[in-house]
BALOBA-1460 file (C-alpha; in Angstrom, 3 decimals):
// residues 241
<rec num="1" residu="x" x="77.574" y="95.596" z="130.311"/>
<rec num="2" residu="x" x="79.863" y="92.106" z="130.592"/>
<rec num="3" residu="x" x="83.526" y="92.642" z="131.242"/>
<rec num="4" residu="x" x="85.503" y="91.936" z="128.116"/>
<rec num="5" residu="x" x="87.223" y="88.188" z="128.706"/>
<rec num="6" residu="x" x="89.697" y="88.412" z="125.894"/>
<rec num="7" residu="x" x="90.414" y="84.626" z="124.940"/>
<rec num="8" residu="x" x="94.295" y="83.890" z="123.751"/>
<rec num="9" residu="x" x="97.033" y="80.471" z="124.532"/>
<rec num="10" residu="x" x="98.342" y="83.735" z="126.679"/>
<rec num="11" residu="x" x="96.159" y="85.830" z="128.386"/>
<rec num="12" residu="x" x="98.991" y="87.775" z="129.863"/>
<rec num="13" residu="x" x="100.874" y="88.651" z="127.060"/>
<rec num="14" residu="x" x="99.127" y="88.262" z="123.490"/>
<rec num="15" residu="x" x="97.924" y="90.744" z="121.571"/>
<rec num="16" residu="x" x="94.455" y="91.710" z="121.766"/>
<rec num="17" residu="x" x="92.158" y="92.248" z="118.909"/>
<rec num="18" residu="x" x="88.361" y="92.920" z="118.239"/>
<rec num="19" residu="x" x="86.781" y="92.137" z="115.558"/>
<rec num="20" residu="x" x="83.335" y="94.356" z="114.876"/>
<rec num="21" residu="x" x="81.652" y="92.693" z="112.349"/>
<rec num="22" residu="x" x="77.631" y="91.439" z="112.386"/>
<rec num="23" residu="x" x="78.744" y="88.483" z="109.733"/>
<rec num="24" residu="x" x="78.909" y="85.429" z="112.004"/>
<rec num="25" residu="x" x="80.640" y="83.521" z="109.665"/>
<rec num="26" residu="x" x="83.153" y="85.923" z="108.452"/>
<rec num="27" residu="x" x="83.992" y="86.763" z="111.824"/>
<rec num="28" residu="x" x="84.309" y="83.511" z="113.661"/>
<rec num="29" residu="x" x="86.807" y="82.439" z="110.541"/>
<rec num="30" residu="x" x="88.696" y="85.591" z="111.183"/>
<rec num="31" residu="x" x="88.859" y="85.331" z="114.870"/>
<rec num="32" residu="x" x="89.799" y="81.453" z="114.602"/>
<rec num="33" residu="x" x="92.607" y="82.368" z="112.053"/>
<rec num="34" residu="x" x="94.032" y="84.823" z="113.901"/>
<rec num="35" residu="x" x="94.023" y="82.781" z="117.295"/>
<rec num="36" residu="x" x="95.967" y="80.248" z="115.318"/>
<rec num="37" residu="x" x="98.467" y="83.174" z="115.358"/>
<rec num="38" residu="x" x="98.685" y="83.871" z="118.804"/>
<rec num="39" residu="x" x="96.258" y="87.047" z="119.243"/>
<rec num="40" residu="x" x="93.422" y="87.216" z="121.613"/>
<rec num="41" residu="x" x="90.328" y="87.718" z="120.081"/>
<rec num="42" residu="x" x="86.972" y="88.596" z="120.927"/>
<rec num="43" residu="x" x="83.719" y="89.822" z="118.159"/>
<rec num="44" residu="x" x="81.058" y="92.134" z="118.636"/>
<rec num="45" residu="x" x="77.983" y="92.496" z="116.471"/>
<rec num="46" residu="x" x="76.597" y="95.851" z="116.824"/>
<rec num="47" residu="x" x="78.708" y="99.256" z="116.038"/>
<rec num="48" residu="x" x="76.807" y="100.861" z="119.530"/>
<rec num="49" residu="x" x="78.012" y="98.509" z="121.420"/>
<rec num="50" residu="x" x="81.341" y="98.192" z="119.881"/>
<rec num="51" residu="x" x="81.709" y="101.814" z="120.875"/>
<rec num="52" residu="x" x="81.273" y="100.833" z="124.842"/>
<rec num="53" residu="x" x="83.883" y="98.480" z="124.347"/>
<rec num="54" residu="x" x="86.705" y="100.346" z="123.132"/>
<rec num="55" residu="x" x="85.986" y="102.957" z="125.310"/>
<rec num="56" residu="x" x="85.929" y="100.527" z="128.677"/>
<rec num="57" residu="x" x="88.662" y="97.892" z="127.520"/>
<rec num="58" residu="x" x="90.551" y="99.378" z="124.923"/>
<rec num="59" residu="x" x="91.723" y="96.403" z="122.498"/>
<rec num="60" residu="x" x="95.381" y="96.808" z="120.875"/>
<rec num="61" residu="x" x="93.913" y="97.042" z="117.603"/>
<rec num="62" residu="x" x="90.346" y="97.064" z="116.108"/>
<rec num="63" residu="x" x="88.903" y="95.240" z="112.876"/>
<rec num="64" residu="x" x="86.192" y="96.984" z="112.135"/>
<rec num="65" residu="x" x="83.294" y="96.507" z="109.364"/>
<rec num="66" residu="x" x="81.980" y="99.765" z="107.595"/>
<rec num="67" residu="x" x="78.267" y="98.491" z="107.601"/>
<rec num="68" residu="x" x="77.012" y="97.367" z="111.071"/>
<rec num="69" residu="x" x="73.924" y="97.395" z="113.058"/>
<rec num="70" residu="x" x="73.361" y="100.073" z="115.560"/>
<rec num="71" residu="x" x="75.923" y="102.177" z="114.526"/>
<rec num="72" residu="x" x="78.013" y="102.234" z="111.232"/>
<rec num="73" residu="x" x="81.665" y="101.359" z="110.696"/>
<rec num="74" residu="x" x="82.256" y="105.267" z="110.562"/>
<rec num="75" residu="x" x="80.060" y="106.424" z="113.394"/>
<rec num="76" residu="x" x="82.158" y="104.044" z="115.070"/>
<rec num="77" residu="x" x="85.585" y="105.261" z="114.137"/>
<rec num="78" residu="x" x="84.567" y="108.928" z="114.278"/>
<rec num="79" residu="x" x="83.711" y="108.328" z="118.156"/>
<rec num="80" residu="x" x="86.613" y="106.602" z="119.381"/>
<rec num="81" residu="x" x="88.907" y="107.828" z="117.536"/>
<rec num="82" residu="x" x="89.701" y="111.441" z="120.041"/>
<rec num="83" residu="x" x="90.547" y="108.737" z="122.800"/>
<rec num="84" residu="x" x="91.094" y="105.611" z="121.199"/>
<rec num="85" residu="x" x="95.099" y="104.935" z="120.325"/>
<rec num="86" residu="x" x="95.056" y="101.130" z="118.728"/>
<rec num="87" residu="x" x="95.346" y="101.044" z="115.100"/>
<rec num="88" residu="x" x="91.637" y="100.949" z="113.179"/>
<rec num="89" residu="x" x="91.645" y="98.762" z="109.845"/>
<rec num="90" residu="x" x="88.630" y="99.164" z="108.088"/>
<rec num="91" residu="x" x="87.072" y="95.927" z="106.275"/>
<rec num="92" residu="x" x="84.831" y="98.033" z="102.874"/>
<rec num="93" residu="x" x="83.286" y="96.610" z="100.047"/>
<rec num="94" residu="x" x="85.171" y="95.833" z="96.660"/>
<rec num="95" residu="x" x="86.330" y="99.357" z="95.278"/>
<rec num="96" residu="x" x="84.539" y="101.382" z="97.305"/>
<rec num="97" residu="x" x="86.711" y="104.271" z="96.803"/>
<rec num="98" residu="x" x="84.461" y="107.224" z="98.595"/>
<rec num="99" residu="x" x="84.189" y="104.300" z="101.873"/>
<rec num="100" residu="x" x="88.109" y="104.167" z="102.273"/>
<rec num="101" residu="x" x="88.709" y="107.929" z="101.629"/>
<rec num="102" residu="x" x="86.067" y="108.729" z="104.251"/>
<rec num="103" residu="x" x="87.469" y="105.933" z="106.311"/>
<rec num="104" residu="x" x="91.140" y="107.180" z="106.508"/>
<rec num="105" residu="x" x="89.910" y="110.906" z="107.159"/>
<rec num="106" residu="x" x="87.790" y="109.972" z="110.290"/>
<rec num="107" residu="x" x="91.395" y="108.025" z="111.237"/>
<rec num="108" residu="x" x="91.009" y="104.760" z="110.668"/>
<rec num="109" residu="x" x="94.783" y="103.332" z="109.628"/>
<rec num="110" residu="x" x="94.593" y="101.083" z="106.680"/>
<rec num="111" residu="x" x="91.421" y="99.703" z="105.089"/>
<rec num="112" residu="x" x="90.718" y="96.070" z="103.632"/>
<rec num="113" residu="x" x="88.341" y="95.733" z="100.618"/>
<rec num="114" residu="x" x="85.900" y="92.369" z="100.970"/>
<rec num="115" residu="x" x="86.454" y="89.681" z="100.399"/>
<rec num="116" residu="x" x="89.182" y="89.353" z="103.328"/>
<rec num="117" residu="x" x="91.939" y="86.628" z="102.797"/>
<rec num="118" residu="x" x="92.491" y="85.994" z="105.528"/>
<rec num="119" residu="x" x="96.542" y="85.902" z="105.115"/>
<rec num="120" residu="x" x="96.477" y="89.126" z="103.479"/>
<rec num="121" residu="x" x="94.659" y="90.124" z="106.770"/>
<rec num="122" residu="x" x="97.212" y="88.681" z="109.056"/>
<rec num="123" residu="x" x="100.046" y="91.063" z="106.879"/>
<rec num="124" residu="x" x="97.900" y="94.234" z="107.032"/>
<rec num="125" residu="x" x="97.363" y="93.357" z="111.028"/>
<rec num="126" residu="x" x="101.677" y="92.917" z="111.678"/>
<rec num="127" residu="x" x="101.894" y="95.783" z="109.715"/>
<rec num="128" residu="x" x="100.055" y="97.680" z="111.922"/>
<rec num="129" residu="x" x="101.726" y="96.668" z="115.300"/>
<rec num="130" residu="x" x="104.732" y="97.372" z="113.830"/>
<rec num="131" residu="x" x="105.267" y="100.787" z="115.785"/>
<rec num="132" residu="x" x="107.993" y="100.886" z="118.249"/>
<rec num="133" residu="x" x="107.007" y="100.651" z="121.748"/>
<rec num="134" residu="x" x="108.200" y="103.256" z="124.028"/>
<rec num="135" residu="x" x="110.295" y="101.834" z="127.223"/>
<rec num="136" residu="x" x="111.973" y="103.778" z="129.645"/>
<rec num="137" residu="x" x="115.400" y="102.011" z="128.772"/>
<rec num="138" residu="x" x="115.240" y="102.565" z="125.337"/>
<rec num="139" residu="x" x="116.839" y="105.413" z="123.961"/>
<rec num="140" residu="x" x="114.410" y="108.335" z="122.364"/>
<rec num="141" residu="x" x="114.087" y="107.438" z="118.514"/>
<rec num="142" residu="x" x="115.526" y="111.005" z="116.793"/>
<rec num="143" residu="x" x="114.292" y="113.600" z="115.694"/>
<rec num="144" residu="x" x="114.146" y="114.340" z="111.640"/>
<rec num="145" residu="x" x="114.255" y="117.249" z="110.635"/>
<rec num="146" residu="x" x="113.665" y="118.264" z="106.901"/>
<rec num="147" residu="x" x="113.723" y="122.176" z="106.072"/>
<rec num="148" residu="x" x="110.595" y="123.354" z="107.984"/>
<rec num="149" residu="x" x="109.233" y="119.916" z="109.420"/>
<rec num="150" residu="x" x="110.054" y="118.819" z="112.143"/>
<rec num="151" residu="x" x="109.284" y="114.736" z="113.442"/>
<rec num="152" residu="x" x="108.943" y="113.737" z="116.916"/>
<rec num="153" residu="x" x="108.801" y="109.914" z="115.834"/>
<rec num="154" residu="x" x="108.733" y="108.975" z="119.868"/>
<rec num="155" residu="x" x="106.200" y="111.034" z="120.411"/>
<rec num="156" residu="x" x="104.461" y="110.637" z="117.094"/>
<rec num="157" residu="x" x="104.108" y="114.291" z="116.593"/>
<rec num="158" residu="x" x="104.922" y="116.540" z="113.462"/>
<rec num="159" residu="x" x="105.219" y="120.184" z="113.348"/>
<rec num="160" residu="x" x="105.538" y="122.307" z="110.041"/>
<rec num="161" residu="x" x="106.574" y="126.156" z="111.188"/>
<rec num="162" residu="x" x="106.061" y="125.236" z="114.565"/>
<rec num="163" residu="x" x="102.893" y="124.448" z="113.613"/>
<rec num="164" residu="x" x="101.186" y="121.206" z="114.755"/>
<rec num="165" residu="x" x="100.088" y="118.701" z="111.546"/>
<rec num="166" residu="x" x="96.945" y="117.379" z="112.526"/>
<rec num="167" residu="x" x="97.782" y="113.396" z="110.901"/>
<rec num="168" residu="x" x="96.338" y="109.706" z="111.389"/>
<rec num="169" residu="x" x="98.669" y="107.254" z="112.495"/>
<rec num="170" residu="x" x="98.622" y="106.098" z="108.925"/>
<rec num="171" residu="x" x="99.513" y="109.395" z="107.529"/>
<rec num="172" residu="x" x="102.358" y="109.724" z="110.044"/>
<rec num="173" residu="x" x="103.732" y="106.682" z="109.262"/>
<rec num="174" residu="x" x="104.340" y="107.901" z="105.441"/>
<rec num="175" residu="x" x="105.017" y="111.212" z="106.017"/>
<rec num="176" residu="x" x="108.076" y="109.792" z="108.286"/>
<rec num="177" residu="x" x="109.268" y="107.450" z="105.865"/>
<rec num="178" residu="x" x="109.624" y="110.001" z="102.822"/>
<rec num="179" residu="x" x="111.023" y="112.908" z="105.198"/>
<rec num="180" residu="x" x="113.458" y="110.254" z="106.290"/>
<rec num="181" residu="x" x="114.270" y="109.396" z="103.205"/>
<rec num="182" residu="x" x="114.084" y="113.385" z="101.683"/>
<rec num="183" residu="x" x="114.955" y="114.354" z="97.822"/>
<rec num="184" residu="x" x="115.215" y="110.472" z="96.722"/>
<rec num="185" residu="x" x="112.056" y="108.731" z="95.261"/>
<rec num="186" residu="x" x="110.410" y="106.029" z="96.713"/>
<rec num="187" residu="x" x="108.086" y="103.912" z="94.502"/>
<rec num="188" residu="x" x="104.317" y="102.649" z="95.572"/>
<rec num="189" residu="x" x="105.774" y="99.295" z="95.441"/>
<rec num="190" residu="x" x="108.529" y="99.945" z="98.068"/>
<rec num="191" residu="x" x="106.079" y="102.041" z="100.411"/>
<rec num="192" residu="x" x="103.597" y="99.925" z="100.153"/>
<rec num="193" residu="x" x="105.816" y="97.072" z="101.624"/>
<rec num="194" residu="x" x="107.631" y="99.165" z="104.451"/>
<rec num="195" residu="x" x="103.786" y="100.529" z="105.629"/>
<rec num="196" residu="x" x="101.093" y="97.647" z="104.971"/>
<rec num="197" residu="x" x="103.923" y="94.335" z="104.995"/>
<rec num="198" residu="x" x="102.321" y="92.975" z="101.926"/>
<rec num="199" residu="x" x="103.279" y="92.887" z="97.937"/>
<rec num="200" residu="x" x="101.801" y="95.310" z="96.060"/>
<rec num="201" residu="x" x="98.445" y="95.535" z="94.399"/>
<rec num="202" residu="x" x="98.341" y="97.927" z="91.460"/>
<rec num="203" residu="x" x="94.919" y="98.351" z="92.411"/>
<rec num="204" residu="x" x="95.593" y="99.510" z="96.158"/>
<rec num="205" residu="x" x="95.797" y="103.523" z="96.073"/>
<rec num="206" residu="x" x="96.228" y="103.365" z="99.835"/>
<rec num="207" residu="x" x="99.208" y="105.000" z="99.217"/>
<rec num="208" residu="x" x="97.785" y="107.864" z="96.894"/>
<rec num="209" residu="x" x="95.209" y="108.379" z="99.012"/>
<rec num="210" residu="x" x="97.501" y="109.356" z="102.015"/>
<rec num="211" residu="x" x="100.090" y="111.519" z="99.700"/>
<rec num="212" residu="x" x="96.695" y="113.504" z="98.867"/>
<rec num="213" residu="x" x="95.552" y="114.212" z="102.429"/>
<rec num="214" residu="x" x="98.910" y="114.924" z="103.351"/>
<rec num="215" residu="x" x="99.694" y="117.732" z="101.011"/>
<rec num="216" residu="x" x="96.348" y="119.285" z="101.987"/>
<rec num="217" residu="x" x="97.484" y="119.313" z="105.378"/>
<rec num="218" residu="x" x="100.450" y="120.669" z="104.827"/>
<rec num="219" residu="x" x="99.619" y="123.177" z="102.027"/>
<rec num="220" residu="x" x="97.152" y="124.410" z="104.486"/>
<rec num="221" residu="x" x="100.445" y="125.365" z="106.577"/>
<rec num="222" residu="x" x="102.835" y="126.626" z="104.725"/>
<rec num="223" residu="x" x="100.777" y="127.798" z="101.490"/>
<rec num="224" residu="x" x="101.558" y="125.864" z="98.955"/>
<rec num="225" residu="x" x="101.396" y="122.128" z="98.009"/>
<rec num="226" residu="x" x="104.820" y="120.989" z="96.556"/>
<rec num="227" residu="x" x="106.287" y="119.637" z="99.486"/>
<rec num="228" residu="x" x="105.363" y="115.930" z="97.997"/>
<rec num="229" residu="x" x="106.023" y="115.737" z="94.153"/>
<rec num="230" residu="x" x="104.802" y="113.051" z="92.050"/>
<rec num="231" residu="x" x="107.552" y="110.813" z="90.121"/>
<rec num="232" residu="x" x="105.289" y="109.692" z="87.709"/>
<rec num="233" residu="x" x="105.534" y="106.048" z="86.843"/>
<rec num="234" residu="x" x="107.164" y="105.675" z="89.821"/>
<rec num="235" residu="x" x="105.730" y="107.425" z="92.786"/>
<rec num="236" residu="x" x="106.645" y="110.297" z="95.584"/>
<rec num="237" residu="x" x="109.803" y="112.045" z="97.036"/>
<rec num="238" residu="x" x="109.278" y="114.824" z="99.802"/>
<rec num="239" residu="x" x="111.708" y="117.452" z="98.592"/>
<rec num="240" residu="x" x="114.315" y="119.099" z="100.821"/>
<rec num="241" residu="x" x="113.584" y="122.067" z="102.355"/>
């Protein structure tokens, strides 16, 4: 299998991205667009092969396409995902819910209903490699601590009991903000902009989605499910412990 010759203004430094997607067209507009924007880019056709090339030069984040030849968007995502650390987004078809639920359980991070604008894209793809980058000079982020939870947000890690929560980088990324910001609500509108750097869609349930899979993780801890309440109209608050 050809080395991976990932093709930026700066090979050195620039972000690298792959773009899985059997869509010539669609691909080579994303790729160009996002080349104008400094990231190295490179495509691949086929979700087998895609595979391969995470595994044996892991990209900095992956664009993937839920129907593919050779191996679909969630095969894909389902078997790099143990090994694979670079943020996943998802490209599904137009309301698709049961494709971006499935999506965000196997761990991709955000999904991106067709057809992609491409400046929406760009957001969604910041957004992403937004997480703070551990350096041996910087001081360890700290610890929050709400009640029974516990968040290691160096490390990435959450505990509920002492109990690891098994969570996507997505669903980390929420859970942090509302323990951070415990007993005061936070609407859709303003999570939606701290998580996914775009305006809100009243369509998106992105957000709900996540709130769901994270009470059933936690409920299956500590027994019961009202650690995130609903502010109807509004939207969540993780209560104090």
């Amino acid at each position: 299998m050809a080395r991976v010759a990932w093709v930026s203004v700066d090979a050195v430094t620039a972000t690298r991205i792959l773009i899985v997607e059997d869509d010539q067209e669609l691909a080579g507009l994303i790729a160009d667009y996002l080349r104008q924007h400094g990231f190295a880019v490179e495509i691949e056709e086929r979700g087998d092969r895609a595979i391969d090339r995470i595994r044996s030069a892991p990209p900095d984040l992956v664009v993937l396409d839920l129907m593919l030849p050779g191996a679909d968007g969630l095969t894909v995502c389902r078997a790099v995902r143990p090994t694979c650390t670079a943020p996943i987004l998802m490209l599904t078809a137009c309301g698709e819910e049961s494709d971006e639920v499935t999506g965000l359980e196997l761990g991709a991070d955000d999904y991106l209903a067709k057809p992609v604008r491409p400046r929406i894209l760009l957001a969604r793809v910041r957004a992403l490699l937004r997480r703070p980058s551990a350096s041996p000079r910087d001081p360890a982020p700290a610890c929050v601590q709400v009640g029974p939870l516990r968040i290691d947000p160096g490390c990435r890690t959450a505990e509920l009991n002492g109990t690891p929560v098994d969570v996507t980088s997505g669903e980390f990324d929420l859970l942090l903000l509302l323990a951070s910001n415990a007993g005061q609500v936070l609407s859709r509108q303003y999570m939606h902009g701290q998580l996914r750097g775009t305006d809100f869609d009243e369509f998106d349930r992105s957000i709900d989605l996540r709130v769901s899979r994270l009470r059933q993780k936690l409920g299956a801890i500590s027994g019961h499910h009202d650690a995130i309440l609903t502010v109807r109209g509004v939207g969540y608050l993780y209560a104090r412990g």
